[in-house]
Structures are given as C-alpha cells and as structure tokens.
C-alpha positions in Angstrom: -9.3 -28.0 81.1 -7.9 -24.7 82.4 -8.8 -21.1 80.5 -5.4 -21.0 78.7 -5.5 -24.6 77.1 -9.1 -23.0 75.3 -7.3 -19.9 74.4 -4.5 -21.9 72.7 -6.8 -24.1 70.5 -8.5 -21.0 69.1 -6.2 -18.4 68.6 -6.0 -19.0 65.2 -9.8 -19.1 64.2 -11.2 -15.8 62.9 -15.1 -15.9 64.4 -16.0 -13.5 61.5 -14.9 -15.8 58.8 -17.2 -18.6 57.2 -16.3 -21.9 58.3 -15.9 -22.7 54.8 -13.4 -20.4 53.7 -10.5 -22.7 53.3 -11.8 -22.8 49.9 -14.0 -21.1 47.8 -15.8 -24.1 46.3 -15.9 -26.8 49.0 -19.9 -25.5 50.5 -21.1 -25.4 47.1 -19.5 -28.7 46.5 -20.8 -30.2 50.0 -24.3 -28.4 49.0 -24.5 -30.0 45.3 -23.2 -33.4 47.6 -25.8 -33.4 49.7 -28.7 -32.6 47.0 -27.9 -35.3 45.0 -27.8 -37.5 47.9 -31.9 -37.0 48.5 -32.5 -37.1 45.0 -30.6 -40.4 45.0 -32.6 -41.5 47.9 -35.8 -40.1 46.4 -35.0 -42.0 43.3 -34.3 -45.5 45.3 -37.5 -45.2 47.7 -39.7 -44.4 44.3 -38.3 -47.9 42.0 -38.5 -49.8 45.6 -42.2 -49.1 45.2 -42.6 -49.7 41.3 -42.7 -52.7 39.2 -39.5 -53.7 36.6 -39.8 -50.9 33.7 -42.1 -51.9 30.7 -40.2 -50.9 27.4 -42.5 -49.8 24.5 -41.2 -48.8 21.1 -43.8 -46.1 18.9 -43.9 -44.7 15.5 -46.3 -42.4 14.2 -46.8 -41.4 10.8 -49.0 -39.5 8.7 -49.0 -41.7 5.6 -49.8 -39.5 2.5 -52.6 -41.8 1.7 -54.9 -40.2 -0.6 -55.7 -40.9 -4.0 -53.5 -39.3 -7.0 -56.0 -37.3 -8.2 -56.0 -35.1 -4.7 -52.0 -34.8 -5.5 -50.4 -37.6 -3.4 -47.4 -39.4 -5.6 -45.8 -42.7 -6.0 -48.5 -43.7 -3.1 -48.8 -47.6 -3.7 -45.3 -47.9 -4.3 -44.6 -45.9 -0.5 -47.5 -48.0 0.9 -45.2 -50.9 -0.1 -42.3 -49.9 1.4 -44.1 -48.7 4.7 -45.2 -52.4 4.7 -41.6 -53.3 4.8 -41.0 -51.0 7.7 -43.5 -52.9 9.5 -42.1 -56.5 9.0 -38.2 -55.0 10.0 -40.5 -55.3 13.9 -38.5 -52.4 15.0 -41.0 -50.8 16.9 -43.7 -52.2 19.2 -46.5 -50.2 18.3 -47.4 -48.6 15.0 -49.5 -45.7 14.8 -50.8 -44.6 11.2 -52.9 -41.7 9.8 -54.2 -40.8 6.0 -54.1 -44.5 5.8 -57.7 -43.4 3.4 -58.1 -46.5 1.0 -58.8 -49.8 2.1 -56.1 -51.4 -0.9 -53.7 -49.3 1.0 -54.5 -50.6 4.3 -54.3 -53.7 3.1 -51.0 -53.5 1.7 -49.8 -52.7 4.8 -51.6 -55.6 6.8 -50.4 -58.3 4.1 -46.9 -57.3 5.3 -47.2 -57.9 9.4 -45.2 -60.0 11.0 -45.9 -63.3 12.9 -46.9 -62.2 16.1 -48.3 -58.3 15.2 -51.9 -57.5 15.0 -53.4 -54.5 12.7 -57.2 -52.6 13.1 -59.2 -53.5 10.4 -60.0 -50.9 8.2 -63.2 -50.2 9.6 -62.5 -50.4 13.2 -61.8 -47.1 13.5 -64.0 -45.6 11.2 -67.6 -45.0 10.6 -69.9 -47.9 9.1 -69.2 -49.1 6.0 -71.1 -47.9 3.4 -74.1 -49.8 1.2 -74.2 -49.6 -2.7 -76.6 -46.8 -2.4 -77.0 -44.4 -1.4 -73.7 -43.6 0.1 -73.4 -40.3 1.9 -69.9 -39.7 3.3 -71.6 -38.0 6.9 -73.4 -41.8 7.9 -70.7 -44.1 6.3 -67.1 -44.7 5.0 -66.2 -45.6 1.6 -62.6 -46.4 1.1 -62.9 -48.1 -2.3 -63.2 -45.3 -4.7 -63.0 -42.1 -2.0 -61.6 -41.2 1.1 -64.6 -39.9 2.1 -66.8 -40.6 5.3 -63.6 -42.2 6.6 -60.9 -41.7 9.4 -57.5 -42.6 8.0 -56.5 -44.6 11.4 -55.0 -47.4 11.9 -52.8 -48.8 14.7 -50.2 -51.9 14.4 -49.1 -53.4 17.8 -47.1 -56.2 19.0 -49.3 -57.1 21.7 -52.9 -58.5 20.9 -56.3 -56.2 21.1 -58.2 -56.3 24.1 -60.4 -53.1 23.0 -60.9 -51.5 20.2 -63.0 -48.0 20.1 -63.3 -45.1 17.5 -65.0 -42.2 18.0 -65.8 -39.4 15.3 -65.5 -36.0 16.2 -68.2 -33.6 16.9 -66.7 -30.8 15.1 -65.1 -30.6 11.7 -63.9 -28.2 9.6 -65.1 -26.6 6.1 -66.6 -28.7 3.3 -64.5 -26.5 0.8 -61.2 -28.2 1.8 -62.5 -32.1 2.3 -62.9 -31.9 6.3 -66.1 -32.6 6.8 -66.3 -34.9 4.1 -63.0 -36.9 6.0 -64.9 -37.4 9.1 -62.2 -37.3 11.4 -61.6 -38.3 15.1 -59.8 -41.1 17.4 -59.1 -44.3 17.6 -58.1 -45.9 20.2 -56.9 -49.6 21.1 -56.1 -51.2 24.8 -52.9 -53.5 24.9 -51.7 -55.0 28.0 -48.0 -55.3 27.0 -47.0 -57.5 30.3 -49.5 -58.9 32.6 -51.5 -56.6 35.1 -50.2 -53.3 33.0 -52.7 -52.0 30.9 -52.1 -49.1 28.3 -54.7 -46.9 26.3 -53.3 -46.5 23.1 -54.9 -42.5 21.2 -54.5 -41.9 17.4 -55.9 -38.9 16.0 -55.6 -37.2 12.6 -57.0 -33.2 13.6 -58.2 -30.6 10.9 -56.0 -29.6 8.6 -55.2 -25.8 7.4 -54.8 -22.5 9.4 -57.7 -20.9 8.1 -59.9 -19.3 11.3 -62.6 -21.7 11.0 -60.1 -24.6 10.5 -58.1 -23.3 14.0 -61.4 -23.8 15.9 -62.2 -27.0 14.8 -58.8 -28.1 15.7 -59.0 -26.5 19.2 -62.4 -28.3 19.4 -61.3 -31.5 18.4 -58.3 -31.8 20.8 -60.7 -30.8 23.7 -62.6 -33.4 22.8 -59.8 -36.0 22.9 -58.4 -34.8 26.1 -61.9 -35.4 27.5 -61.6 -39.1 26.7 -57.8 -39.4 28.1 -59.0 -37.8 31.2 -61.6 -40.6 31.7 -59.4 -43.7 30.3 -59.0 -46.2 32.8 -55.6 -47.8 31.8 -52.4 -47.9 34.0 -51.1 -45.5 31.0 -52.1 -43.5 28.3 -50.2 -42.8 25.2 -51.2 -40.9 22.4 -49.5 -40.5 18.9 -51.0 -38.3 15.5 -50.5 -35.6 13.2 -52.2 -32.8 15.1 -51.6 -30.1 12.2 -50.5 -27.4 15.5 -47.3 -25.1 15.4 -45.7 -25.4 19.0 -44.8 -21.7 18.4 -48.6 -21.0 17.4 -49.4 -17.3 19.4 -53.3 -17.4 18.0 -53.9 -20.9 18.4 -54.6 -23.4 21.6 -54.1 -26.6 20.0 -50.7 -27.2 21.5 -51.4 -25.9 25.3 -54.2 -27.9 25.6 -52.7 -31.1 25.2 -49.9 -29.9 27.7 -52.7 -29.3 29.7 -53.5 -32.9 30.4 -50.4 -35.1 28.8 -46.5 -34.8 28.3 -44.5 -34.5 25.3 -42.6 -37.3 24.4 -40.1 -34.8 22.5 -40.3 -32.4 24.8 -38.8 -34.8 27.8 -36.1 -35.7 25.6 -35.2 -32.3 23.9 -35.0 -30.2 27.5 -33.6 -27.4 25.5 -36.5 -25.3 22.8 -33.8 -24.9 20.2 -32.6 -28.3 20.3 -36.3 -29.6 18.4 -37.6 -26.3 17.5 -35.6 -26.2 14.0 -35.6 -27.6 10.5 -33.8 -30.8 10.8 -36.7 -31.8 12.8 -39.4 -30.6 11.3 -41.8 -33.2 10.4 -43.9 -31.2 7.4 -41.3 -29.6 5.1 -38.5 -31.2 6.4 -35.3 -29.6 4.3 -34.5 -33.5 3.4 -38.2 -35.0 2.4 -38.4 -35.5 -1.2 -41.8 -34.1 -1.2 -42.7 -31.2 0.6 -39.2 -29.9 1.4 -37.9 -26.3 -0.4 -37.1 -29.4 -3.0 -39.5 -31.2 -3.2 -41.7 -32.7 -6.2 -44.9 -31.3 -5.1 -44.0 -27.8 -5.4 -44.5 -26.7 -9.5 -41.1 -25.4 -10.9 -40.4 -21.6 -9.9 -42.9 -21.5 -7.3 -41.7 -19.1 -4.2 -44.8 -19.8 -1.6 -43.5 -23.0 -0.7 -44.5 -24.3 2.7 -41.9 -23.7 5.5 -40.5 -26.3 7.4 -43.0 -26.9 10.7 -43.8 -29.2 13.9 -47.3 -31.1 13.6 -46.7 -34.6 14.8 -46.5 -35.7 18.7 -46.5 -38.7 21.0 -47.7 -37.8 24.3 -48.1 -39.8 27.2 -49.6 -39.9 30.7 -50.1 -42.4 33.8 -52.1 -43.1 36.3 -51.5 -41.9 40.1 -48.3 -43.7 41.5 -47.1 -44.7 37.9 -44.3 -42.9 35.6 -43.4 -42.4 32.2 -39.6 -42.0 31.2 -39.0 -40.7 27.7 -35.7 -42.9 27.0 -35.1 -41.8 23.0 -36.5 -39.4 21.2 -36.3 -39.2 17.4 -37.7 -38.1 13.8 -36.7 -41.0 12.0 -35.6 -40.1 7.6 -37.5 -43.1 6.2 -36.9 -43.4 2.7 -37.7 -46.1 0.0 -34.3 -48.1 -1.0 -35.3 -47.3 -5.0 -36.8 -45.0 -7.6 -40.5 -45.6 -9.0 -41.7 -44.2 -12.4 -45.5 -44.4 -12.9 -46.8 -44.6 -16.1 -48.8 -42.0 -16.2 -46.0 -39.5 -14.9 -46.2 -35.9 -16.3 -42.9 -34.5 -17.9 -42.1 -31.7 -15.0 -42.3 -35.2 -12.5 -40.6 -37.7 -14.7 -37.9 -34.5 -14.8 -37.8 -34.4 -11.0 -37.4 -38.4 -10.9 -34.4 -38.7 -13.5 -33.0 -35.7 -11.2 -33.1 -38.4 -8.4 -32.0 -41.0 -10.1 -28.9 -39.7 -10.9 -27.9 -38.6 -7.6 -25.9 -41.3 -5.6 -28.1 -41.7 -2.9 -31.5 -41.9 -5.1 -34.3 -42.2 -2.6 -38.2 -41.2 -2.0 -39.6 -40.5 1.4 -41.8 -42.6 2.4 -44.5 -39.9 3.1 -44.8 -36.3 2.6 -44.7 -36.1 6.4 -41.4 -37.2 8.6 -42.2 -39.8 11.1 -41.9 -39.3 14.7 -40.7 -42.3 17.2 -40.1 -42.7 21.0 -39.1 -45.1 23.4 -40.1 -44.9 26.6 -40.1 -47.0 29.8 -43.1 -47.4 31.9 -42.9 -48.1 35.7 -46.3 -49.1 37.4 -46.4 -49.3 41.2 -46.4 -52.4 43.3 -49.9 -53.1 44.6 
C-alpha cells in the first residue's frame, strides 16, 4: 500500500478527538454495557455453584400478651384472632413475643394447622414453677403472672430438630417488671429441605429508654450476637421486638446487630426514607387502634402520647459460600374482622368501642405493636 492510499483513508479523522465523539452517550452506554455484562457473569458463575433457592416465609410479632390489670385490652379476644392468622398458613415460620400466659399460648396452639409445630410454653422459658415457693428469678409462672417467664414462642412449618432458650445475663430495673420478665432467646433449628439447616433467634430485649434500661438492652443484644456468631446452621435468621430506634444517636442497640447480621427491611427498603416514616412504624403506627395518636390506650386529652417508632426486625445471615436474598419486605395491618365488648369495660373504653363500631370499617388490631414479615430466598452452595 503506497503513502498516498494511507493519507486518503485518514484525512478525515481528527487525532485530538475521542474516538467516541460521534455521540455523546455511546462510551457511557458501551461502559454501562460492559458492567452489566460481568455482573451478569458474576451472577451466573455464583447460582452455577449454589443449590435451587429455599423460600421461607416469617412473621414476627410482639403479641400484647399481658394480663388486663398491667393495661393490655381485648387480649383473649386478639389471642383468638392471632390463632386464626396462624391456621390462614400464610407464612412458614411464626415468631411470637409477650406471648406471657400459658391460656394464651394455648389459644394460639389449639389453632395450628395440620402439618405446623409450636414451642411449648416452657421450652423457651425458665423451669416451671412448684406450688411454693415460687420466686420469679428460678422459675416461670404463667398461670396467674407473667413473671419469671420469657414471652417466646415460635410456630414453624417444618418439624423441631432443636430447641434451646437461654435467659439473659442482664436485665433491666425491678421498678418497671424487667427483671421480674426474665427475658432472653429462644431459639429453634428447622431443616426446611434436606441438607439445609437454619437457626431460627427470637428475642424480646428491655423495654424503656431510661439509662439503665439502654444498657441492659445493649447488653442483651451482645449477648445474642455472641450466640449467632457461634450457631452452626447453613443460615441464621433472627426475628423480635428489640425496643431500639434505628435513628437512636445515644444508643448501640441497632449497630450492633448490623455488626454481625443484615436487615431484612433494610435490603428491601434501599432508600432511609422509604421505611424510616410513620406508615411503617411498628409501635404507634398512625392506623393501630391502640397505641396510635388514636388509640384506646391513651386517656382522653392526653398530649404525651407516644410517637410513632421502629422496634421490630428480622435479620438474617449465612454461612461462608451461602446467600440470603430479601424478596418482600412488609409491615403487615392485621386487624380482627369484628368488635369485642368485655364486660367489665370502663365508660371512657366502651366510648372508644361504640366510636368504632360505627365507623364502616370497624376493626381492632391485633396487637398494640404492627407486625413485621419477610420473604426471603436462601441459596446454599453445592458441596
């Protein structure tokens, strides 16, 4: 090829212009091309190496489960319908706390589905307790108190091959119940498809944002983490009402789980303000019939009513190789389907009741708390 044929063919091209300057978007476009292309190929090495996802299905809910004296309301008539929930089998597993009396447990276990298994009562608890004496810091009562007791309980599709409670070491003030509750976790191992195990937490953490109360918490979860760090399951999964603002500035509670597991919500909700806000709140939720700026518990004209905040989770974590996909993320608005008047109502409730009952859409939440639910897909790798 002689001199002037190469002189020909390039005369046109500019050496100082990019390549790409035919148009302004194409190297971003090839760029964004070629980074999904490893991620794609990232993605299809990783399933070639995992098993066929595992789909698992959790509620958790702090049940409202203490005696009417202590201010819970309409509380056999909720356990009833959260009984209900259970037989509808929506979910796979079941996680429940302030489940304190063992009618109420009971309630709930009379209602399980062909095919479900429930804790007893005093699996995850301390001893029962004896006639006499009974001292709530060596044993549970149930019957007549919650005191000495957990609250726990898990419901799960798939049978029990372990079942372990442990109590924690640190409580919080005997003014306020805590270390009368006894508190700590339970936890329950379900193998939900052969050769996949799963370590299944629930925990119920003190209460209150009193300084002493904060410490016990921050104990408590360090505590808990210790014993997800040392569970020997393909995954972990963990589920409770861990009484801890997110937003918290003088409190650990929160970090430290994020220390050592993932937040269901937080996988699904990429964006802060998207879970961070009323709507899903899951103590003073706007809509609860209980402890929302409406609710019953609240006397009339009272202004210190509690605002709407974050204390229930489901975390998860796996084992080296394995993953975790949050698939749906959700705080469920269970209500009852009708209105219950107990006999022994006072006037200011019965007034808040025949309020309800007039409205259209007369309900009761289920709880004083909002649940919280996940679904999520586990993928263990091939041996």
């Amino acid at each position: 090829m002689s001199e002037s044929d190469t002189v020909v063919l390039l005369s046109n091209v500019d050496p100082a212009r990019p390549r790409c300057s035919a148009s302004l978007f194409l190297c971003p476009l090839l760029f964004l091309i070629g980074c999904a292309g490893v991620l794609i190929a990232i993605l299809l090495g990783f399933f070639a190496t995992v098993q066929e996802g595992v789909p698992l299905r959790i509620l958790s809910l702090n049940t409202w489960g203490i005696n009417a004296v202590f201010g819970a309301k309409d509380k056999e008539f909720r356990m009833e319908h959260i009984g209900q929930m259970v037989s509808n089998m929506e979910y796979d597993i079941y996680l429940f706390q302030e489940l304190w009396m063992r009618p109420d447990h009971d309630t709930i276990a009379k209602h399980l589905p062909k095919g479900y298994y429930m804790t007893a009562y005093d699996d995850l608890a301390q001893r029962p307790c004896p006639w006499w004496p009974f001292s709530p810091f060596w044993c549970c009562d149930g019957d007549d108190l919650p005191a000495g007791c957990s609250g726990l309980a898990v419901v799960s599709r798939f049978p029990f091959l372990e079942i372990e409670f442990t109590m924690f070491d640190v409580h919080g003030p005997t003014g306020d119940g805590e270390k009368l509750a006894r508190k700590g976790f339970g936890r329950v191992r379900i193998e939900p498809v052969e050769n996949i195990t799963v370590d299944v937490f629930v925990t119920h953490t003190c209460a209150s944002d009193e300084v002493e109360n904060k410490k016990a918490r921050q104990a408590q979860v360090k505590q808990l983490m210790k014993a997800v760090r040392t569970a020997s399951a393909d995954f972990v999964l963990l589920g409770g009402d861990f009484n801890s603002d997110p937003r918290a500035t003088n409190e650990t509670t929160y970090s430290i789980l994020k220390q050592d597991m993932a937040s269901s919500m937080e996988d699904f909700f990429k964006i802060i303000t998207d879970w961070l806000i009323p709507k899903r709140a899951t103590y003073a939720n706007p809509r609860n019939t209980y402890s929302g700026a409406n609710g019953s518990i609240y006397p009339p004209g009272n202004s210190s009513k509690y605002p709407p905040v974050l204390y229930d989770y489901i975390w998860h974590k796996s084992s080296p190789g394995n993953l975790v996909l949050t698939n749906f993320f959700d705080i469920p608005f269970l209500t009852t389907d009708s209105i219950h008047f107990e006999p022994n109502r006072s006037k200011r409730d019965q007034s808040a009741a025949e309020n309800l009952e007039m409205a259209a859409d007369a309900f009761l939440s289920l709880s004083d708390h909002e649940a919280v639910s996940a679904s999520l897909i586990l993928y263990k790798q091939k041996q």
